[in-house]
N, C-alpha and C positions, 0 to 999 in steps of 0.2 A: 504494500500500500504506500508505504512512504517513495519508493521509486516512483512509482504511477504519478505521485504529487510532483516528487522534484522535477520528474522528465516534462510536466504540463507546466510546472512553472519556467523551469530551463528554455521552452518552446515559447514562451511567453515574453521569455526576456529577449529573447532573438526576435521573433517579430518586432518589440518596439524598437531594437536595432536598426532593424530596416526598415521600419518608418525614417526614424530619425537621418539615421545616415544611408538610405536606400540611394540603385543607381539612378542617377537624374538629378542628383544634388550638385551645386556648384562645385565640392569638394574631387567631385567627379571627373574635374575638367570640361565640365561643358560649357561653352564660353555666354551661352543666350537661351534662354526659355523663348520657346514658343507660344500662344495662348492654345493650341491643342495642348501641348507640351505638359502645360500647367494644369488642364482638364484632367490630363490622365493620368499621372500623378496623382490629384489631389480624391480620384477614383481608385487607383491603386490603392492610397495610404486606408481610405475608410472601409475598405476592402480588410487590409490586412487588420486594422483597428479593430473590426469586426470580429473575426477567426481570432483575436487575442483576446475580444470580452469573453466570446466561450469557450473560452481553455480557462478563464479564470474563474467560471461559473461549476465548470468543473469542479476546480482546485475547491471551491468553497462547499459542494458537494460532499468530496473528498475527507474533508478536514471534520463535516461533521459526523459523517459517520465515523470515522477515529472518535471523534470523541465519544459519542455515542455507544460505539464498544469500548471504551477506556484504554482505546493504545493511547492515545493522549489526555494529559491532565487538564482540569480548568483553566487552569494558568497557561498553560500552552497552546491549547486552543483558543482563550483570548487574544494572546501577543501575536498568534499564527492569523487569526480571523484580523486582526486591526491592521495589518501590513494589506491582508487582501481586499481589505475593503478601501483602505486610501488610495493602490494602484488603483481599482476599481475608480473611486471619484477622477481618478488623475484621466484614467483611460477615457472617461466622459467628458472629460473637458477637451479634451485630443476628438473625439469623435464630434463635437459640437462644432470645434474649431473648424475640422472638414469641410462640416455641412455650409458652415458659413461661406467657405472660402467658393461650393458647389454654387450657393447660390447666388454669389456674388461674379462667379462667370456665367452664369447661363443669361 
């Protein structure tokens, strides 16, 4: 069980990776955004945004049936549950960000 969690969180933390530093970033070398450019991009990102809310809907699945059977303690499932629910707010506010950006080019 606890593998099952790290490997959903692991995959979690690589997705927002490639949000943040995905191909298409200036970092990339590319010298000019197109406005397609920026379209599909900002489709990609709410894309991968997305596939990382439910890995973490997962992980918070996960966490409670541990607790539930007592592989984890109260206290551990709280400090465990507060990290995934702040990513949680953070990932919402990245997903909002998207939509905004979607419908500020359409």
């Amino acid at each position: 069980m606890v593998k099952r969690i790290m490997a959903l969180f692991l995959g979690c933390m690589a997705l927002l990776v490639v949000v943040g530093f995905g191909a298409g970033d200036a970092w990339a070398g590319k010298p000019q955004y197109t406005e397609e450019d920026l379209r599909r991009q900002c489709r990609d990102k709410r894309e991968i945004l997305k596939r990382t809310n439910l890995r973490l809907e997962k992980i918070r699945v996960l966490l409670r049936i541990c607790h539930e059977e007592k592989f984890l303690s109260h206290d551990a499932f709280k400090f465990a549950i507060k990290g995934v629910d702040e990513t949680g707010r953070m990932l919402g506010g990245w997903v909002k960000q998207q939509e905004g950006k979607r419908d500020a080019n359409i």
